[in-house]
Every structure is written in structure tokens, then in C-alpha cells.
C-alpha positions as CSV (number, residue, x, y, z in Angstrom):
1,X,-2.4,6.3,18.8
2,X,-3.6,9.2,17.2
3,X,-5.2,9.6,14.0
4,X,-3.3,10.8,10.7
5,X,-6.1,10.4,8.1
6,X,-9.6,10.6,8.9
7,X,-12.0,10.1,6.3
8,X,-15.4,11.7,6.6
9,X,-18.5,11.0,4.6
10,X,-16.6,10.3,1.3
11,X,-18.8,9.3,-1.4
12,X,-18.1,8.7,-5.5
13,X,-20.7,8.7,-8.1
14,X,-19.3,8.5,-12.3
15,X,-20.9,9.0,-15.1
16,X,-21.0,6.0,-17.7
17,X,-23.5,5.2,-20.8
18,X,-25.8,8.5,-19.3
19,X,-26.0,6.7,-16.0
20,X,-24.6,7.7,-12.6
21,X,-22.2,4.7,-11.0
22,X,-22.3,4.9,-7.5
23,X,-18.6,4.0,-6.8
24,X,-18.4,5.1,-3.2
25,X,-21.0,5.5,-0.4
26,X,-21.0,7.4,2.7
27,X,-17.6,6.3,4.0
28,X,-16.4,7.0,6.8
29,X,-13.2,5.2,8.6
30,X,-9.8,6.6,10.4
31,X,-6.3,5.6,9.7
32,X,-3.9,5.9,12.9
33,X,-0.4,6.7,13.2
34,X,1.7,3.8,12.9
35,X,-0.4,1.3,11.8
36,X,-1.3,-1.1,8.7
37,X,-5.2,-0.2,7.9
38,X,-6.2,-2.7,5.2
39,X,-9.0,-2.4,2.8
40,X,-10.4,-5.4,1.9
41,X,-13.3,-6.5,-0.7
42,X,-14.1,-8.2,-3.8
43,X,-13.6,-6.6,-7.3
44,X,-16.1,-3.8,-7.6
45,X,-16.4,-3.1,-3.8
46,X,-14.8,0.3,-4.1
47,X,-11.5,-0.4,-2.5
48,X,-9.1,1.0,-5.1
49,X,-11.6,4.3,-5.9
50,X,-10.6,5.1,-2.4
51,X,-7.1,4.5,-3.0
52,X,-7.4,7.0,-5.8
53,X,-9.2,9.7,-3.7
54,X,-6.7,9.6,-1.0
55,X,-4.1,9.7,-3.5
56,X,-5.9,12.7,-5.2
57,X,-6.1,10.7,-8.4
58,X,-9.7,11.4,-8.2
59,X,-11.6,14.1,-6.4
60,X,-14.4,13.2,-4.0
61,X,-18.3,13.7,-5.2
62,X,-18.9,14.6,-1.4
63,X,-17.4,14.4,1.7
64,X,-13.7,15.0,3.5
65,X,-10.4,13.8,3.7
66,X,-8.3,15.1,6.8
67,X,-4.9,14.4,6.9
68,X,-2.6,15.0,9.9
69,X,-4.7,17.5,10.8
70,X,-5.6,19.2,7.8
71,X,-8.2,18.8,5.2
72,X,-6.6,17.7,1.6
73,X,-7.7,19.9,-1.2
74,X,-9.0,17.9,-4.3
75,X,-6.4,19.8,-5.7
76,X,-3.1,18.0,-4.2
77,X,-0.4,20.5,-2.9
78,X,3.3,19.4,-3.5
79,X,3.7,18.7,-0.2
80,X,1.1,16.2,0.0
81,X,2.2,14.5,-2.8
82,X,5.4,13.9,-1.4
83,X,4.2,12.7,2.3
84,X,1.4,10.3,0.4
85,X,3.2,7.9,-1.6
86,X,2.1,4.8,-3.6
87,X,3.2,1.2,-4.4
88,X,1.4,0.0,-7.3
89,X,0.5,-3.8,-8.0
90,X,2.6,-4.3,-10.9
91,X,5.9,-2.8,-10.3
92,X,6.5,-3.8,-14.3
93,X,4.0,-1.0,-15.6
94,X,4.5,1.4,-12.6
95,X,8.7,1.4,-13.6
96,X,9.4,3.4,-16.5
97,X,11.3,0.8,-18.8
98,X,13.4,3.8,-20.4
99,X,14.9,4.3,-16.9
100,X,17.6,2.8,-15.0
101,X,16.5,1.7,-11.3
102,X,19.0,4.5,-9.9
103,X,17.0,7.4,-12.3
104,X,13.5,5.6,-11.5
105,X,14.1,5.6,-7.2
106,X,15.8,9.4,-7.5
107,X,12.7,10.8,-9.8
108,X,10.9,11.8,-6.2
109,X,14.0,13.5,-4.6
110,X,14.3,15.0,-8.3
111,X,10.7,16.6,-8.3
112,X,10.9,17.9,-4.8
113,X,14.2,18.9,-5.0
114,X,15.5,17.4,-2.4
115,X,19.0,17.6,-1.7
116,X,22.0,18.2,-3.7
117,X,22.9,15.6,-7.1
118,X,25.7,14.1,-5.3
119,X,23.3,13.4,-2.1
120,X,20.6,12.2,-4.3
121,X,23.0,9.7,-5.6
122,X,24.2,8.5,-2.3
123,X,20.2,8.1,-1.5
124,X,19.5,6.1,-3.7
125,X,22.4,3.8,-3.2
126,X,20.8,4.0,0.4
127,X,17.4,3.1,-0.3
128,X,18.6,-0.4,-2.1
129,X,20.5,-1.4,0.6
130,X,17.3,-0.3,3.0
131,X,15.2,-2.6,0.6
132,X,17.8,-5.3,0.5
133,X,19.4,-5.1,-2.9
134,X,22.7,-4.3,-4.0
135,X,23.8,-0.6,-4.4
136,X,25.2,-1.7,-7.9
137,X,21.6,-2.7,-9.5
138,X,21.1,1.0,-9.7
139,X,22.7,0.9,-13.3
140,X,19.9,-1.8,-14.5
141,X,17.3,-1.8,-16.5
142,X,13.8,-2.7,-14.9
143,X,13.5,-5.4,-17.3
144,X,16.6,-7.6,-15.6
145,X,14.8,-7.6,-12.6
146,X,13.0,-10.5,-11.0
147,X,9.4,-9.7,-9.9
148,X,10.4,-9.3,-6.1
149,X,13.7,-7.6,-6.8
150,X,11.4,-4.9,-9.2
151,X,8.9,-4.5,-5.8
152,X,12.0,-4.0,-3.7
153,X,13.0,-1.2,-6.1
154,X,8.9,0.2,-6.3
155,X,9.3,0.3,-2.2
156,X,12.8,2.6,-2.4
157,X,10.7,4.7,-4.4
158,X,8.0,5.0,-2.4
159,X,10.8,5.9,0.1
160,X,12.3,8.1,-1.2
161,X,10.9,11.4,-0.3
162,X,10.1,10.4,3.5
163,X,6.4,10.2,3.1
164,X,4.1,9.2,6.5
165,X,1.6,7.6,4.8
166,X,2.0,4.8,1.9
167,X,-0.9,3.1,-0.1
168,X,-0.3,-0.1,-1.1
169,X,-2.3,-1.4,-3.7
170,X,-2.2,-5.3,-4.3
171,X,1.5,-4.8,-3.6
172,X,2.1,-9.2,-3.6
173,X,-0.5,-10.5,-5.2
174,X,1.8,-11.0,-8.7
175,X,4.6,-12.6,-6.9
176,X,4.7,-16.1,-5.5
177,X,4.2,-17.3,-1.8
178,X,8.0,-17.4,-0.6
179,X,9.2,-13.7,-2.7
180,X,5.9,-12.6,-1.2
181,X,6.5,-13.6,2.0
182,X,10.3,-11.7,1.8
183,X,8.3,-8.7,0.8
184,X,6.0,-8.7,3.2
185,X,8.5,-9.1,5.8
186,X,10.2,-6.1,4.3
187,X,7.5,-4.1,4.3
188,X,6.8,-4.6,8.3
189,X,10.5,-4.1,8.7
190,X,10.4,-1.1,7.2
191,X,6.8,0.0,9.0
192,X,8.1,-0.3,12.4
193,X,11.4,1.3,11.5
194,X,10.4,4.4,10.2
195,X,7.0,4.8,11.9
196,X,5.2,4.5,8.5
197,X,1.6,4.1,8.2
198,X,0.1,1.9,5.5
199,X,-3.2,1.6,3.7
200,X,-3.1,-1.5,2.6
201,X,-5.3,-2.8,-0.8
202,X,-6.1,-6.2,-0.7
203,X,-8.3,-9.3,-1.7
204,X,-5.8,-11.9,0.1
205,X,-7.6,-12.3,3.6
206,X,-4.3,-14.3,4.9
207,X,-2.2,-11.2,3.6
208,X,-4.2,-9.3,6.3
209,X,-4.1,-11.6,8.9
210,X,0.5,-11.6,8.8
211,X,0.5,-8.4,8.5
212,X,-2.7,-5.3,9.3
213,X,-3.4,-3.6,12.8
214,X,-6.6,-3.3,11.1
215,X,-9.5,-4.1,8.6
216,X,-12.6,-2.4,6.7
217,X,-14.5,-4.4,4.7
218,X,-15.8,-3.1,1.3
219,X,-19.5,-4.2,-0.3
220,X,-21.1,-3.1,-3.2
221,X,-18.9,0.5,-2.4
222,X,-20.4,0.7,1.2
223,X,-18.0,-0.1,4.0
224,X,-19.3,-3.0,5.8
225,X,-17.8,-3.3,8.9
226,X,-14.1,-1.8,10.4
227,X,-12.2,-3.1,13.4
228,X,-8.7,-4.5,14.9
229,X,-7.5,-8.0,12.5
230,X,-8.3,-9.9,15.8
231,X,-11.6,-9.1,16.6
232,X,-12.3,-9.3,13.3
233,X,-11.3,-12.7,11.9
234,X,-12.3,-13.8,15.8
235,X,-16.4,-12.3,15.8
236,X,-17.3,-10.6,12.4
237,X,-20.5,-8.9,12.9
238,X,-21.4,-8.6,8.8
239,X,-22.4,-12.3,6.9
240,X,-20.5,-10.3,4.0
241,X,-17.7,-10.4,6.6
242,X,-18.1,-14.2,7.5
243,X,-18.7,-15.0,4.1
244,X,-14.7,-13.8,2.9
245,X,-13.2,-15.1,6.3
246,X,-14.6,-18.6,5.1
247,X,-13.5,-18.3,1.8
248,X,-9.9,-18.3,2.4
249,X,-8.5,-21.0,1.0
250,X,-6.7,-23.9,3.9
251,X,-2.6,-23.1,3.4
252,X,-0.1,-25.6,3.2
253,X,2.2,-26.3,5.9
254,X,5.1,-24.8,4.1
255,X,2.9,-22.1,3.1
256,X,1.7,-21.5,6.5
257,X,5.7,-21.3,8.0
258,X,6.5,-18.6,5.8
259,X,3.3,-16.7,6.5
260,X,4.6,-17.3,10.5
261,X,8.1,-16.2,9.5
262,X,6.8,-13.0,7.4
263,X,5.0,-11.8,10.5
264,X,7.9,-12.7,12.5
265,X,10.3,-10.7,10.5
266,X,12.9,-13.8,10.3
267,X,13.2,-15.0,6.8
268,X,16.6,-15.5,5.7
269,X,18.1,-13.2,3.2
270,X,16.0,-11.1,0.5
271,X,16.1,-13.5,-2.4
272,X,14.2,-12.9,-5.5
């Protein structure tokens, strides 16, 4: 599997009350081609400052970012923009309330320019039934939208402009076990689909376990440790490592179906 970002040596320092806050230090890690990489640490660790430098949100204080081959500017080209896409945590704030689903989903076929306005509109129609909602909720408000249903619509987004690589930041953790479950399941679906790769946000070690190729572990902005899910949760080298793995809380037995079923792609339906 080859490699489609390779991170190199990426370190963050800000400025705050006169002092410099070493957000990011000396990391280094690959994302592959295909896969789910998940990012995984406590509040502080540094996780979602690397989301925002391989979004170009924020620049690097040293280091690279190599993606499919070629080193990202700190200054994002269109083109990148439109092949790294986002899903945000709270698909509330991240949806423009102003807009109607149809107008929020077509904004990055708009800014690209890509396609004609009637094709745009027959996208769009496209990407809810790809997400599992009904072409018809493009007239709605996000506001008359359950929590899953407004994910669902945040993932056509993302989708929207064929991007290879999607950051996913916290993209379940406001949603309850069974619509998070669904969505989970949607996501893989759509993973293996269209060849996507993910880089996955997270605190939720279970999260990782149904559904990442991979894991890095973030400490005190350093990265930890980096390997497949399985070898991971089986031997982690790092008592940082051990330490989270034994923290995850014991599931139901409901709780642990669903999880089963997510990874297995066979929940019924896309409910909420």
C-alpha cells in the first residue's frame, strides 16, 4: 500500500502570555493509501493541531508535509483544498444555518467549479442518497435535522469534490451509540467504496478498534507510539499506550453488537 501523506519532522510552537507553547514535537508518521490512520490522545496531546496543519489551517513551525508525492505549501493551492476535505465534530456549527442542505453539500462543487448548475444539482441529489438520506431533504434547513441525519449531510459534503484524503475530527463522539454506530458503518462503506483514506481524530479507543487500519498515539504533543489496531491493542510498547487501552470503559452487550455490526457493515437501514 503505498503512501499518500508522509509527514516528516513536523513540529508547532505558539506564542501565548510571552511564552512559547510547544504544541507539536518532532512528528513524524505516514498515512497509506486506502486506509483509516487514527490519531488518538487525551485533550492537549496535540492531535487536532495536526489536523489543522494537514488541513493548512495552520502552517508548520518546522518540518514537512508530503502529499501524494508532493510537498504541501503552507500556503494551500486550490487543488489541495479540494482533494483534502474535512468532517468536523459538530456538524450543527460546521452547517451554515442560513443554508438549505442542497446549497450547504453543492458549496464545494460551487468553489471549484465543478460541473455545470444543472449537474451540480443532480450531485447533490446524488450524494444524499450515497449518504443514505432522501434526495428531498435537500430543501431543509440544518436545524430539522437530527444529529445523525446533519453528519450524513457534513459526509456528502465532504464528498462532494472527490477528495482522496478526509480528516475526520471527533466525527461521533456527539451522537449516541446506535446513530453512531450507522455512521460509522457509513463511513467504512463509503471508505472501501471510493478508495478514500481517513485520518481519523479521536479519544474513543473502541471507535478505533471497529473501525482504523491503524493508530498513533499522542502525549504531551510527542507521538508516542504508531502501529496496525491489532498489534497495538494486542502488545503496546508505551505505559502511556497501556495506560488508555485500560481505560476503556467494559461495553454493554447491546453496545458491543452494534460495535460488531458497524465493523461488519450490516446494520439495518440509516435511521436517525
Amino acid at each position: 500500500m503505498s503512501t499518500l501523506l508522509d509527514i516528516q519532522g513536523i513540529g508547532k510552537t505558539f506564542a501565548s502570555d510571552g511564552h512559547s507553547v510547544r504544541a507539536l514535537d518532532d512528528v513524524s508518521l505516514e498515512v497509506r493509501r486506502g486506509e483509516c490512520h487514527a490519531i488518538v490522545g487525551e485533550s492537549g496531546s496535540g492531535k487536532s493541531t495536526l489536523a489543522n496543519l494537514i488541513l493548512g489551517i495552520l502552517a508548520p513551525s518546522e518540518g514537512r508535509m508530503v502529499f501524494d508525492g508532493t510537498e504541501l505549501p503552507g500556503r494551500r493551492l486550490a487543488e489541495h483544498r479540494r482533494r483534502i476535505q474535512l468532517v468536523q465534530q459538530n456538524p450543527l456549527s460546521s452547517l451554515n444555518p442560513r443554508r438549505k442542505v442542497g446549497a450547504s453539500i453543492r458549496l464545494p462543487l460551487d468553489v471549484h467549479k465543478l460541473g455545470t448548475p444543472s449537474e451540480r444539482k443532480s450531485r447533490v441529489e446524488s450524494l444524499l442518497v450515497e449518504v443514505g438520506l432522501e434526495p428531498e431533504m435537500a430543501r431543509r434547513s440544518p436545524s430539522s435535522l437530527s444529529g445523525g441525519q446533519r453528519q450524513r449531510v457534513a459526509i456528502a459534503r465532504a464528498l462532494a469534490a472527490d477528495p482522496d484524503l478526509i480528516v475526520l475530527d471527533e466525527p461521533t463522539s456527539a451522537l449516541d451509540v446506535l446513530v453512531q454506530a450507522r455512521v460509522l458503518a457509513l463511513l467504512d462503506k463509503l471508505r472501501r467504496e471510493r478508495g478514500l483514506t481517513y485520518v481519523f481524530i479521536t479519544h474513543d479507543l473502541a471507535v478505533v478498534r471497529a473501525l482504523a487500519d491503524r493508530i498513533s498515539v499522542f502525549a504531551s504533543g510527542k507521538l508516542v507510539e504508531s502501529g496496525a489496531v491489532d498489534d497495538i491493542f494486542a502488545n503496546p510498547r508505551a505505559s502511556f499506550t497501556r495506560n488508555l487501552i485500560s481505560a476503556v470503559p467494559v461495553v454493554t452487550e447491546e453496545e458491543a453488537a452494534l460495535r460488531e455490526l458497524a465493523r461488519q457493515g450490516g446494520l439495518p437501514g440509516p435511521g436517525p
